[in-house]
PLY file of the C-alpha trace (Angstrom):
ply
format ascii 1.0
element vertex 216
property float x
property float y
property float z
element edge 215
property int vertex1
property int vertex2
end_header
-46.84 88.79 -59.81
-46.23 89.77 -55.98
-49.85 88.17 -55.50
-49.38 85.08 -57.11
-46.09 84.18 -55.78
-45.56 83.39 -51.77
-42.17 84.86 -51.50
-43.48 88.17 -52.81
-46.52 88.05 -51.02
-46.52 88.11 -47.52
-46.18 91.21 -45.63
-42.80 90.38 -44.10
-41.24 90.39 -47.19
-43.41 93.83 -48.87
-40.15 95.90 -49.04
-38.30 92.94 -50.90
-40.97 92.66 -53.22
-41.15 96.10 -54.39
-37.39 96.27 -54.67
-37.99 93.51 -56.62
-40.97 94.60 -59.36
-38.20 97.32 -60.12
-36.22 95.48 -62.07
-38.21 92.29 -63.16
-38.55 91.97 -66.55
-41.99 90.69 -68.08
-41.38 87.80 -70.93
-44.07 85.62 -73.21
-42.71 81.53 -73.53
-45.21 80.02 -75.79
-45.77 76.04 -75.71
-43.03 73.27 -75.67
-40.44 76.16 -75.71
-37.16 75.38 -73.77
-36.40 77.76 -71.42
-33.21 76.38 -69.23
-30.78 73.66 -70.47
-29.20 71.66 -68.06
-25.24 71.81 -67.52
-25.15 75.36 -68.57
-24.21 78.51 -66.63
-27.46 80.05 -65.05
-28.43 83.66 -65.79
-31.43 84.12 -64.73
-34.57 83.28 -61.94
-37.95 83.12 -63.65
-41.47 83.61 -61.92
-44.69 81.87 -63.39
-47.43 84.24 -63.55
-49.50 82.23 -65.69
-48.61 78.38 -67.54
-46.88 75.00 -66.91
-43.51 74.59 -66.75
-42.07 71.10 -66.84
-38.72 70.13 -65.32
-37.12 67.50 -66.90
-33.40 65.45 -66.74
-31.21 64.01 -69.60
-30.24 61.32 -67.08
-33.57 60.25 -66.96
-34.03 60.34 -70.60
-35.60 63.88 -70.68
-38.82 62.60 -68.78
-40.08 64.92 -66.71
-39.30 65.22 -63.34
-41.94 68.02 -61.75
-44.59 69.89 -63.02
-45.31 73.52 -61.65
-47.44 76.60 -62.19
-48.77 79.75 -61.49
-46.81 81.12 -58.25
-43.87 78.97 -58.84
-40.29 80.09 -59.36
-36.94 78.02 -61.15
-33.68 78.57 -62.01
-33.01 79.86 -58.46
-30.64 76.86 -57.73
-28.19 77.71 -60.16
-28.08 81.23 -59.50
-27.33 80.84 -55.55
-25.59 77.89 -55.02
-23.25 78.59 -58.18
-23.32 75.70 -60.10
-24.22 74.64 -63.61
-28.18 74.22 -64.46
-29.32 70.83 -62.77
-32.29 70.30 -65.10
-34.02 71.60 -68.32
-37.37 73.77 -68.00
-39.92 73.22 -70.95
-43.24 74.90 -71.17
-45.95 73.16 -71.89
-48.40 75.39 -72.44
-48.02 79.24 -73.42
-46.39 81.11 -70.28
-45.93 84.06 -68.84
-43.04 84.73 -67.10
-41.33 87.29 -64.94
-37.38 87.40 -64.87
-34.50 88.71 -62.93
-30.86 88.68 -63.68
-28.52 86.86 -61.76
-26.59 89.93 -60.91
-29.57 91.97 -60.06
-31.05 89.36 -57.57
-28.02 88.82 -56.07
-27.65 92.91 -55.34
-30.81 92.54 -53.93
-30.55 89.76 -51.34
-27.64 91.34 -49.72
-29.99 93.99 -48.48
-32.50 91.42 -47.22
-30.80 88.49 -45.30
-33.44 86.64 -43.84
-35.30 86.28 -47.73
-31.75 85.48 -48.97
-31.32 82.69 -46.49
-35.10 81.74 -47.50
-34.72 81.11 -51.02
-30.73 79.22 -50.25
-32.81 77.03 -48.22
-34.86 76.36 -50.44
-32.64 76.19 -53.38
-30.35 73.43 -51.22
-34.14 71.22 -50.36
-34.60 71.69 -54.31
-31.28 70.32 -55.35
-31.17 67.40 -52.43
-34.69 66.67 -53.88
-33.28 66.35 -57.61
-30.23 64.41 -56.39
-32.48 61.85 -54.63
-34.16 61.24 -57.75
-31.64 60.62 -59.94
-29.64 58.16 -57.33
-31.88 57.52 -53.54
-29.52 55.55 -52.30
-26.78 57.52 -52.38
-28.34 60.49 -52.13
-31.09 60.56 -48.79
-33.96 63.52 -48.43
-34.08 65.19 -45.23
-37.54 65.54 -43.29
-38.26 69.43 -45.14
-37.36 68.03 -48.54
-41.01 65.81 -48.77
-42.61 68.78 -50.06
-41.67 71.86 -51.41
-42.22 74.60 -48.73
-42.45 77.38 -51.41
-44.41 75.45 -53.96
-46.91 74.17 -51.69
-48.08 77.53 -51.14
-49.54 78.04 -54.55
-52.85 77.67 -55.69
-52.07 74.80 -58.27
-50.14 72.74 -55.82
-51.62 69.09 -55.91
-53.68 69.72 -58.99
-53.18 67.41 -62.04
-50.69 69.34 -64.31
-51.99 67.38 -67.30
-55.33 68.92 -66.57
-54.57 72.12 -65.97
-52.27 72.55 -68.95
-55.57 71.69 -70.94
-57.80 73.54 -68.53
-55.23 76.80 -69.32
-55.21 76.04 -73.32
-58.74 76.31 -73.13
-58.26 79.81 -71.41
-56.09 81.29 -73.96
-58.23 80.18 -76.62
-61.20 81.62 -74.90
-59.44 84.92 -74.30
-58.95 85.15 -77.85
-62.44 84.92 -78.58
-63.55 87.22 -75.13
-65.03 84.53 -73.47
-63.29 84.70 -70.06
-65.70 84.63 -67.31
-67.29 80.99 -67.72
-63.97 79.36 -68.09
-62.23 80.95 -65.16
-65.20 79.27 -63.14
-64.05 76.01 -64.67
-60.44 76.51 -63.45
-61.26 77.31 -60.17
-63.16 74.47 -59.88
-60.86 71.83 -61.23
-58.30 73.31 -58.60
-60.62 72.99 -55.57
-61.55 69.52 -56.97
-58.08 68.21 -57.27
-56.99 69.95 -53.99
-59.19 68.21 -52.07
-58.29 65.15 -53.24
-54.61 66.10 -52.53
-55.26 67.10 -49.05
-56.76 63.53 -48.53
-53.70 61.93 -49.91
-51.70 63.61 -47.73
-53.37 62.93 -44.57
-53.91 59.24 -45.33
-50.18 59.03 -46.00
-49.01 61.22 -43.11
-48.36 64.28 -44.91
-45.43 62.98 -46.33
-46.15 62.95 -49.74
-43.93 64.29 -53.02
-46.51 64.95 -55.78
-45.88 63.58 -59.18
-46.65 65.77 -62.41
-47.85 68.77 -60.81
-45.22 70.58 -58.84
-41.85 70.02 -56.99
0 1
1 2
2 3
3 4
4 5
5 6
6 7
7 8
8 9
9 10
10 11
11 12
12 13
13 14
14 15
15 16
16 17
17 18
18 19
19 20
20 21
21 22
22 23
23 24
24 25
25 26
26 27
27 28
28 29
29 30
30 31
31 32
32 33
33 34
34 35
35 36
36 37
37 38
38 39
39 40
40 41
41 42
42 43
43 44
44 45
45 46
46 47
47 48
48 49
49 50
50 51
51 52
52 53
53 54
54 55
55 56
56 57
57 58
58 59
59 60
60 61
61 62
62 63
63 64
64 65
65 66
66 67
67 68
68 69
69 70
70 71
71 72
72 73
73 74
74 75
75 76
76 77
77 78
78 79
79 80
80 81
81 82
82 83
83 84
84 85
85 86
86 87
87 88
88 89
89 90
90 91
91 92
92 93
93 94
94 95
95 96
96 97
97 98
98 99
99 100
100 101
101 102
102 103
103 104
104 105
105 106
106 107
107 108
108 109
109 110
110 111
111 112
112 113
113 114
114 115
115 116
116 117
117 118
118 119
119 120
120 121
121 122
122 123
123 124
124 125
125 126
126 127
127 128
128 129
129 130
130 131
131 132
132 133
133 134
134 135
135 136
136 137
137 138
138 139
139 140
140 141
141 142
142 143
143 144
144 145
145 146
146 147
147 148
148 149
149 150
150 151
151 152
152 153
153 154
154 155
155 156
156 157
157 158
158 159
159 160
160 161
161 162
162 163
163 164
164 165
165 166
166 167
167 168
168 169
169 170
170 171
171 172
172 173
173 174
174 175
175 176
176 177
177 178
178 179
179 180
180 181
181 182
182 183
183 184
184 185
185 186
186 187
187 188
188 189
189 190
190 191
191 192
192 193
193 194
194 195
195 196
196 197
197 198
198 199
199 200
200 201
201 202
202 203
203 204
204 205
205 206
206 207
207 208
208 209
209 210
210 211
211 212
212 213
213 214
214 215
């Protein structure tokens, strides 16, 4: 998990990260199983070792919003800015997770400011993001809310999330039957594929571009 997700990963933050791998707690979501419910009280932050996660709105007739994936992290803006969930989080394929109690992050944070003024950041971009969605006109994005600045740093960022939800099926299924190696190569390639394609998106368009079903 502290190689898969950016906040955990980088040096700077080492000494966070193993406070953190104390007390995160490993958990199994298997496909189209809800994990968050908007409008409720927020418990817990959940990290995406492995599996799609779709974030989706009753006020947009549960369609989903985002898309994210191995790396990612959710439930974060609930937890910090202390209000009620602002979306739903459904799997869509099987997932696992890593989670940490609101209390327990919290604890945390206070002994690492500049990560706990990170992930607010963040957390306020996130929610300004979500607001925009649901009403633009009343609700306008600042420049560092085009794209997610934790999200981007993933390995599935810009990659189809219908494809890869297949592409990771495929994997589980193939683990099943020990048959690993050849569709791992398929993976990778689908994400360098679709990544490139990304990139050129973004640089026609000026950088400034919010990906649709595949992360924030």
């Amino acid at each position: 998990i502290t190689v898969k997700v950016p906040i955990l990963s980088m040096m700077t933050n080492k000494d966070f990260a193993e406070e953190m791998t104390t007390v995160l707690e490993p958990t199994i979501a298997f496909q189209n199983e809800i994990i968050l419910r908007e409008n409720t009280t927020g418990d817990d932050l959940y990290f995406i070792t492995s599996g799609v996660v779709e974030i989706f709105l009753s006020s947009a007739r549960n369609a989903a919003y985002v898309a994210i994936g191995d790396g990612c992290y959710f439930g974060e803006v609930s937890l910090l800015l202390g209000v009620r969930r602002t979306a739903s989080a459904k799997t869509t394929t099987q997932c696992m997770l890593y989670k940490i109690e609101k209390e327990k992050l919290l604890k945390i944070l206070k002994d690492f400011p500049e990560t706990e003024a990170t992930m607010m950041r963040v957390a306020r971009s996130r929610k300004r993001r979500l607001d925009h969605y649901v009403s633009p006109s009343s609700c306008p994005l600042l420049p560092e809310d085009e794209i997610d600045s934790e999200d981007s740093k993933t390995e599935l960022f810009g990659v189809d999330a219908a494809q890869v939800a297949s592409a990771k099926e495929e994997e589980f299924e193939r683990k099943q039957m020990g048959h690993r190696s050849r569709h791992s190569q398929r993976v990778s390639s689908l994400i360098q594929q679709q990544k490139g394609e990304f990139k050129r998106r973004c640089a026609h368009q000026g950088g400034r571009v919010v990906p649709r079903p595949q992360t924030r």
